[in-house]
C-alpha positions in Angstrom: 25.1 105.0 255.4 21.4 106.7 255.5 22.7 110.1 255.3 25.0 109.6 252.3 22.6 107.1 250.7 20.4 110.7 251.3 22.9 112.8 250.1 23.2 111.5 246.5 19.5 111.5 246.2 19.1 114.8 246.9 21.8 115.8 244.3 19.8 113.7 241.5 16.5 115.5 242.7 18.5 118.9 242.0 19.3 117.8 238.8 15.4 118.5 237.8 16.1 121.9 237.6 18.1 121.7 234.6 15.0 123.3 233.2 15.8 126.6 234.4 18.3 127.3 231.7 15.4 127.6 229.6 14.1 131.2 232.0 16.7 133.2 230.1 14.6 132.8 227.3 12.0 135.6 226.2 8.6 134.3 227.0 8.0 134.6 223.2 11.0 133.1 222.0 10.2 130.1 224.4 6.6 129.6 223.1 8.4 129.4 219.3 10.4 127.0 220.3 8.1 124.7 222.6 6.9 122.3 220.1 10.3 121.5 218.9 11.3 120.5 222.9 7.7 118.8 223.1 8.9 116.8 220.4 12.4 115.8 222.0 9.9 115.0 224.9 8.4 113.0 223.1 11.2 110.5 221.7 12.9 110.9 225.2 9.9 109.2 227.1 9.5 106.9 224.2 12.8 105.7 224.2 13.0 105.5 228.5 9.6 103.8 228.6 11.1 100.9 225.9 14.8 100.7 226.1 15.3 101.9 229.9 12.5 101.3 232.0 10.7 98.2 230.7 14.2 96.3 229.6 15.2 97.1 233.4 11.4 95.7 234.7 11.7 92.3 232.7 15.3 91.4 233.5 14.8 89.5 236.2 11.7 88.6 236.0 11.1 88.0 232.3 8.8 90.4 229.8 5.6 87.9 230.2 5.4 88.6 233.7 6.0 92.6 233.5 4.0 93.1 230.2 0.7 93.3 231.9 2.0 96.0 234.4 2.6 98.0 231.0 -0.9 97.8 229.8 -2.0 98.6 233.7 -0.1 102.1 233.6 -1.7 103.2 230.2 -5.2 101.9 231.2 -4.6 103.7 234.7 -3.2 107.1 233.2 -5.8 107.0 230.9 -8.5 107.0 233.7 -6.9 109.7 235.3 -6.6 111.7 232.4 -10.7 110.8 231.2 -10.8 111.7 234.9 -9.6 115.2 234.6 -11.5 115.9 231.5 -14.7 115.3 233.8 -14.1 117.0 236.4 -13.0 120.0 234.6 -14.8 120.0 231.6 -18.1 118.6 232.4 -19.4 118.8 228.4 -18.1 118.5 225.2 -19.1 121.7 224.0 -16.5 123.2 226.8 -14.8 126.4 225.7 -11.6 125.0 227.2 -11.9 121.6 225.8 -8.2 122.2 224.5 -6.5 124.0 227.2 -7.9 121.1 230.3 -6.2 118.3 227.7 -3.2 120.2 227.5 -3.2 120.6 231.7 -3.9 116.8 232.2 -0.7 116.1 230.1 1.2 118.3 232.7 -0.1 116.3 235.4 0.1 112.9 233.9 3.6 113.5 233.5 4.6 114.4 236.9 2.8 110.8 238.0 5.0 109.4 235.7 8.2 110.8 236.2 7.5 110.1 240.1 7.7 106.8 239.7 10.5 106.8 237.5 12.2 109.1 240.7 11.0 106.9 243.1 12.9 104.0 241.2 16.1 106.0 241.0 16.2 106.0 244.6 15.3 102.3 244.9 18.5 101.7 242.4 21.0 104.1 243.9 20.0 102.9 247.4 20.3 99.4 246.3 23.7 100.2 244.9 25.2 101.4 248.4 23.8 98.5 250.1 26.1 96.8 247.5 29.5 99.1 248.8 29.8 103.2 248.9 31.7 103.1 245.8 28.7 101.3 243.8 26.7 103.7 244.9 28.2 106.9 244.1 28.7 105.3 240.6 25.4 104.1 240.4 24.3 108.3 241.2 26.8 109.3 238.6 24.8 106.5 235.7 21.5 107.9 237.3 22.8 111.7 237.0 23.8 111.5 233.5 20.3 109.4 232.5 18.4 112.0 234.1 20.1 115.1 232.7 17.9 115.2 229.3 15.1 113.3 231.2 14.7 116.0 233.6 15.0 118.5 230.7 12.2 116.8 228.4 9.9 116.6 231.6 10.1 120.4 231.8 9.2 121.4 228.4 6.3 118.7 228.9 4.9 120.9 231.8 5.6 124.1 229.9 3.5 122.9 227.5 0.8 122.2 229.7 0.4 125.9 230.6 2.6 126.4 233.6 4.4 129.4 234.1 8.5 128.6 234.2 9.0 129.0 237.5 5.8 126.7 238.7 7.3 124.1 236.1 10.4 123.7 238.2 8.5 123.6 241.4 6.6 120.8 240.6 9.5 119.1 238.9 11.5 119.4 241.5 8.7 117.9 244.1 8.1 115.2 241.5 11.9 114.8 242.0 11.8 114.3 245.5 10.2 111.3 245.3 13.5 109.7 244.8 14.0 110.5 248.8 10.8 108.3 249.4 12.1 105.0 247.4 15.7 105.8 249.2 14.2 105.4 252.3 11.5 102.7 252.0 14.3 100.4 249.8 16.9 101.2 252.9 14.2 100.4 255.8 12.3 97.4 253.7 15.2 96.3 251.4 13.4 92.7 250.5 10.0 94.2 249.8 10.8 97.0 247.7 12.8 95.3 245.8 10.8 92.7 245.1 8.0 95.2 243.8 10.3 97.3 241.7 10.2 95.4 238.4 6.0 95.8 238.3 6.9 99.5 239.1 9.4 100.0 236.2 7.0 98.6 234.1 3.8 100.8 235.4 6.2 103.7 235.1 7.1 102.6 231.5 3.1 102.3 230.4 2.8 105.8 231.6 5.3 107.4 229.8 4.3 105.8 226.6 0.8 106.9 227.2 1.9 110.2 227.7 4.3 110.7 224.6 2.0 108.6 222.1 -1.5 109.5 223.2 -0.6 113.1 224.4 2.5 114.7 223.1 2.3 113.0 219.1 -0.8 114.1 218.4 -0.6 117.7 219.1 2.5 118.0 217.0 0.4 116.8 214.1 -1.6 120.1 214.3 1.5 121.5 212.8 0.9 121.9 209.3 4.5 123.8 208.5 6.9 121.0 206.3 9.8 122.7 207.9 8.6 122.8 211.3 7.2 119.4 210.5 10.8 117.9 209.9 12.2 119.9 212.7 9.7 117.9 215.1 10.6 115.1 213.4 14.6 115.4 213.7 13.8 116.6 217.6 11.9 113.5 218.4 14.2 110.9 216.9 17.2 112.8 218.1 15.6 112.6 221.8 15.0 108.6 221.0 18.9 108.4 220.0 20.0 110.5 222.7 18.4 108.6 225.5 18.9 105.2 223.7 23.1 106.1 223.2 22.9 106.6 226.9 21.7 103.2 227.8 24.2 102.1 225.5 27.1 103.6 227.2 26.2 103.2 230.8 25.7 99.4 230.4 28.6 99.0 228.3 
C-alpha cells in the first residue's frame, strides 16, 4: 500500500513542472508578460488560501477554532520576510532595497506552497487508507487542483529573480514535500491527522500574506490602463479559475 500511496505522490510532485512550458519563451518575451502571470498568481493564492484551504481547515473543526492559525501564518511569514530584509539589507538606504523584497516573495512562497504539498499528501494518503480506488481519485481531484496552482507558484518565483530552470528546481523540491506528509500520515495516521486542519489554516494565512502584502502591491506600480485592466482580468480570472475547480471537484 506504501509504495502506491508513494507512487501517486510522486506523480502530483511532477506536476510542479508544469512551469516549464513557459522556457520556450524568449527571456524577453517572458519578462513582458510576467506581471500579467503575477497577477493570475495572485487571485490563484487568494482564492486557495479562502475557498480551498481554510474552508477545508474549519470543516471539522469549526472556523473559530482555525481562525487564529490564519492570523499565526501571516504574523509568521511576515517575520520571516522582516527577517530577510535584515539580514540582507542591513539599512534602509540599501541599493537593493527592491530586488531583496522581490527575493523574499520567492522564498515565502515556496514555505507556503510546502505546506500546502505536505497537505496533499496527508489527503491523498488518507484517501487510500479509505480503499485504492479513493485514493487514486482523490490524486486525480489533487492533480487537476494543482495544475494552475503549480503554474502560478512558478511565475511567483520568476518574479522573484530566479532563472527558469532554478524556478523549477525549487518548485519541484517544494513539491516533494507531499512525499513527507505521505509518509508521516501513513506511519502516524491519528496524529497527523489530527494536526492537519491548524495546518491548512497556517498554509492558508501564508498564501494570503503572500498575494496581498507581496504580489498586489507591486502590480500597482503599473501605471499603463491597459496593462492595468489586463492585471485586473488575470487576477480575477485566476480567483474564478481556482474557485470553479472547488466547485466541480466537490460537486
Amino acid at each position: 500500500m506504501l509504495f502506491t500511496i508513494l507512487i501517486a505522490v510522486l506523480i502530483i510532485s511532477l506536476i510542479s513542472f508544469v512551469g516549464a512550458l513557459t522556457l520556450c519563451w524568449k527571456s524577453e518575451k517572458l519578462k513582458h508578460f510576467l506581471d500579467t502571470f503575477v497577477s493570475f498568481a495572485a487571485g490563484a493564492m487568494v482564492a486557495a488560501a479562502f475557498l480551498d484551504l481554510l474552508p477545508e481547515a474549519a470543516r471539522d473543526v469549526g472556523l473559530e477554532t482555525v481562525a487564529p492559525y490564519v492570523l499565526v501564518g501571516i504574523i509568521v511569514f511576515f517575520v520571516v520576510e522582516r527577517f530577510f530584509y535584515w539580514y540582507h539589507c542591513h539599512n534602509n538606504d540599501c541599493k537593493d532595497h527592491k530586488l531583496v523584497r522581490k527575493k523574499s516573495t520567492g522564498f515565502l512562497s515556496l514555505i507556503g506552497d510546502g505546506v500546502h504539498n505536505f497537505m496533499d499528501g496527508v489527503t491523498i494518503t488518507a484517501a487510500f487508507l479509505s480503499g485504492t480506488s479513493v485514493g487514486w481519485l482523490a490524486t486525480l481531484v489533487v492533480a487537476l487542483h494543482e495544475i494552475p496552482q503549480e503554474f502560478s507558484d512558478f511565475n511567483v518565483l520568476i518574479f522573484s529573480g530566479m532563472k527558469p530552470s532554478r524556478a523549477l528546481f525549487y518548485n519541484f523540491l517544494s513539491a516533494l514535500t507531499a512525499i513527507a506528509g505521505a509518509i508521516l500520515t501513513y506511519l502516524f495516521a491519528k496524529t497527523v491527522s489530527t494536526a492537519a486542519p491548524y495546518l491548512l489554516a497556517f498554509g492558508a494565512g501564508g498564501f494570503a500574506y503572500i498575494a496581498l502584502a507581496d504580489l498586489l502591491p507591486e502590480l500597482h506600480h503599473e501605471s499603463s490602463v491597459k496593462k492595468g485592466i489586463t492585471q485586473l482580468i488575470m487576477f480575477i480570472l485566476g480567483i474564478c479559475i481556482i474557485g470553479a475547480l472547488i466547485v466541480w471537484l466537490h460537486e
